[in-house]
N, C-alpha and C positions, 0 to 999 in steps of 0.2 A: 281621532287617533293623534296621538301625540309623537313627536319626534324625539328619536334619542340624538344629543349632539355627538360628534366623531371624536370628543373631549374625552368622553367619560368611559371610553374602552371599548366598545363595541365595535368599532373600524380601525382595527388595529392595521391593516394591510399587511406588508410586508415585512416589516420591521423584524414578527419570530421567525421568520424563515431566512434571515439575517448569518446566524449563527451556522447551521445546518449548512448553507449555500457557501460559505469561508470555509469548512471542515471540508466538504468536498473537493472544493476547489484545491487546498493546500495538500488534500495526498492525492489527487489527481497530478498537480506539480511535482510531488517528491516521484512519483509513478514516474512521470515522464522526464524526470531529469538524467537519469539513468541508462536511457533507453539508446541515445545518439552515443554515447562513450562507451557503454559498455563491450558491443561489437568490437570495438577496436581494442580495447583492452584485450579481448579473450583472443583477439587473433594474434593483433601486433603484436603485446606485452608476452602473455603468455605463452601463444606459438600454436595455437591447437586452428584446426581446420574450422569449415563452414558448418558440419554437423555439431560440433560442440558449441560452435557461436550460437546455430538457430536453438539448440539444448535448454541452453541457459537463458537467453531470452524468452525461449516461449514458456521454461520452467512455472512463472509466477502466474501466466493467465491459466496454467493447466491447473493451479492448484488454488485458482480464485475460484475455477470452478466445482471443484471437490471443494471447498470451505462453503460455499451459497447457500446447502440445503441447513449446515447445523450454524452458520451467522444469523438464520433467519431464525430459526428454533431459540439460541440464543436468544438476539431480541424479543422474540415470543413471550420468554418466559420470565428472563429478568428484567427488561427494559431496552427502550434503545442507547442510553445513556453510557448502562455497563456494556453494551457492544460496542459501541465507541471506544472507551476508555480501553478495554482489550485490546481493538482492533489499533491505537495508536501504539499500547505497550511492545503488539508485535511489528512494527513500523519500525520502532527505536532499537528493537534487537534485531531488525535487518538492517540495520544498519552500522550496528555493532560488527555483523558478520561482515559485510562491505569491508568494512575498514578492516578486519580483520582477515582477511582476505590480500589485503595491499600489504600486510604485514610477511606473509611467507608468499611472496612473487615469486622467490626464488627456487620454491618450491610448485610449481604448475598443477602438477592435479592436484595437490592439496587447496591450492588458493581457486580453482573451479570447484573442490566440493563446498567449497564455505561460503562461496558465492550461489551455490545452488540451494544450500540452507535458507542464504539471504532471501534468494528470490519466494523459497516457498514461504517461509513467513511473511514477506511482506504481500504476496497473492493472498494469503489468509486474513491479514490485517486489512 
Protein backbone atom coordinates (compact mmCIF):
# COMPACT_ATOMS: atom_id res chain seq x y z
CA UNK A 1 0.00 0.00 0.00
CA UNK A 2 1.21 3.24 -0.68
CA UNK A 3 0.79 6.42 1.36
CA UNK A 4 -0.89 9.51 0.38
CA UNK A 5 1.24 12.52 1.72
CA UNK A 6 -1.27 15.14 3.87
CA UNK A 7 0.29 17.55 0.98
CA UNK A 8 -1.82 16.65 -1.70
CA UNK A 9 -5.33 17.13 0.02
CA UNK A 10 -6.49 14.31 1.40
CA UNK A 11 -6.12 15.63 5.34
CA UNK A 12 -7.40 18.70 4.91
CA UNK A 13 -8.57 18.69 8.82
CA UNK A 14 -10.11 21.67 9.90
CA UNK A 15 -9.27 24.26 7.78
CA UNK A 16 -13.19 23.99 5.70
CA UNK A 17 -14.89 24.08 8.75
CA UNK A 18 -12.99 27.43 9.32
CA UNK A 19 -15.50 29.34 7.61
CA UNK A 20 -18.89 27.77 8.78
CA UNK A 21 -17.31 27.88 12.65
CA UNK A 22 -16.74 32.31 12.18
CA UNK A 23 -20.51 32.54 10.65
CA UNK A 24 -21.67 30.98 13.61
CA UNK A 25 -19.78 32.52 15.92
CA UNK A 26 -20.53 36.14 14.52
CA UNK A 27 -24.39 35.89 14.66
CA UNK A 28 -24.32 34.02 17.72
CA UNK A 29 -22.47 37.56 18.96
CA UNK A 30 -24.85 39.89 17.10
CA UNK A 31 -27.55 37.32 18.98
CA UNK A 32 -26.25 38.14 22.18
CA UNK A 33 -25.25 41.69 22.00
CA UNK A 34 -28.60 42.68 22.22
CA UNK A 35 -29.76 40.61 24.84
CA UNK A 36 -28.07 42.66 28.26
CA UNK A 37 -29.44 46.20 26.87
CA UNK A 38 -32.34 45.42 25.47
CA UNK A 39 -34.29 44.90 28.86
CA UNK A 40 -33.43 47.97 30.01
CA UNK A 41 -34.18 49.84 27.10
CA UNK A 42 -37.89 48.53 26.90
CA UNK A 43 -38.17 49.22 30.69
CA UNK A 44 -36.10 52.37 31.42
CA UNK A 45 -36.29 53.99 28.04
CA UNK A 46 -39.55 53.16 27.01
CA UNK A 47 -41.44 52.67 30.35
CA UNK A 48 -43.46 49.44 29.57
CA UNK A 49 -43.55 46.73 32.45
CA UNK A 50 -41.84 43.09 32.96
CA UNK A 51 -44.46 41.39 30.47
CA UNK A 52 -43.55 43.53 27.55
CA UNK A 53 -39.71 43.29 28.47
CA UNK A 54 -40.02 39.18 28.71
CA UNK A 55 -42.50 39.84 25.01
CA UNK A 56 -39.74 41.23 23.22
CA UNK A 57 -37.09 39.23 24.44
CA UNK A 58 -38.36 36.10 24.09
CA UNK A 59 -40.05 37.28 20.63
CA UNK A 60 -36.92 36.01 18.46
CA UNK A 61 -36.39 32.43 20.11
CA UNK A 62 -40.38 31.99 19.60
CA UNK A 63 -39.91 32.68 16.11
CA UNK A 64 -36.33 30.85 15.57
CA UNK A 65 -38.47 28.25 16.27
CA UNK A 66 -41.43 28.62 13.82
CA UNK A 67 -38.53 29.44 10.99
CA UNK A 68 -36.43 25.58 11.81
CA UNK A 69 -38.81 23.37 9.88
CA UNK A 70 -38.83 25.82 6.43
CA UNK A 71 -34.68 27.05 7.05
CA UNK A 72 -34.10 23.42 6.91
CA UNK A 73 -36.40 22.76 3.69
CA UNK A 74 -34.77 25.81 2.41
CA UNK A 75 -31.33 24.47 2.64
CA UNK A 76 -32.76 21.06 1.48
CA UNK A 77 -33.59 22.37 -1.66
CA UNK A 78 -31.34 25.32 -2.68
CA UNK A 79 -28.18 24.82 -0.72
CA UNK A 80 -26.77 25.78 2.44
CA UNK A 81 -25.14 28.76 1.01
CA UNK A 82 -28.37 30.53 -0.16
CA UNK A 83 -29.70 29.83 3.41
CA UNK A 84 -26.93 31.76 4.70
CA UNK A 85 -27.04 34.47 2.37
CA UNK A 86 -30.92 34.87 3.33
CA UNK A 87 -30.49 34.26 6.81
CA UNK A 88 -27.60 37.25 7.11
CA UNK A 89 -30.02 39.49 4.66
CA UNK A 90 -32.61 39.03 7.39
CA UNK A 91 -29.97 39.83 10.16
CA UNK A 92 -29.29 43.29 8.39
CA UNK A 93 -33.00 44.24 8.28
CA UNK A 94 -33.18 43.54 11.89
CA UNK A 95 -31.26 45.55 12.32
CA UNK A 96 -32.43 48.17 10.35
CA UNK A 97 -35.63 47.83 12.42
CA UNK A 98 -33.36 48.20 15.79
CA UNK A 99 -32.14 51.45 14.81
CA UNK A 100 -35.34 52.31 13.52
CA UNK A 101 -36.87 51.79 16.54
CA UNK A 102 -34.28 54.35 18.52
CA UNK A 103 -35.59 56.71 15.83
CA UNK A 104 -39.41 57.07 17.23
CA UNK A 105 -38.58 56.56 21.34
CA UNK A 106 -40.56 59.07 21.55
CA UNK A 107 -43.22 57.26 20.36
CA UNK A 108 -43.22 53.84 22.81
CA UNK A 109 -45.53 51.43 21.34
CA UNK A 110 -44.60 52.27 18.05
CA UNK A 111 -40.69 51.91 18.75
CA UNK A 112 -41.67 48.14 20.77
CA UNK A 113 -43.65 47.12 17.46
CA UNK A 114 -40.43 47.67 15.30
CA UNK A 115 -38.36 46.12 17.78
CA UNK A 116 -40.74 43.23 17.78
CA UNK A 117 -40.36 43.07 13.89
CA UNK A 118 -36.64 43.25 14.69
CA UNK A 119 -36.52 40.54 16.84
CA UNK A 120 -38.80 38.19 14.55
CA UNK A 121 -36.55 38.47 11.71
CA UNK A 122 -33.50 38.23 13.25
CA UNK A 123 -35.13 34.57 15.12
CA UNK A 124 -35.67 33.80 11.37
CA UNK A 125 -32.31 34.88 10.08
Amino acid sequence: MTEVAPSQGTDRGMRPAFPIMGAVFLSFMVIGMALPVLPLHVHDVLGFGPFVVGLVAGFQFVAALVSRLWAGRLADSYGPKHAVVLGLMAAIASGFFYLLSLAVVARPLLSVLLLLVGRTLMGGA
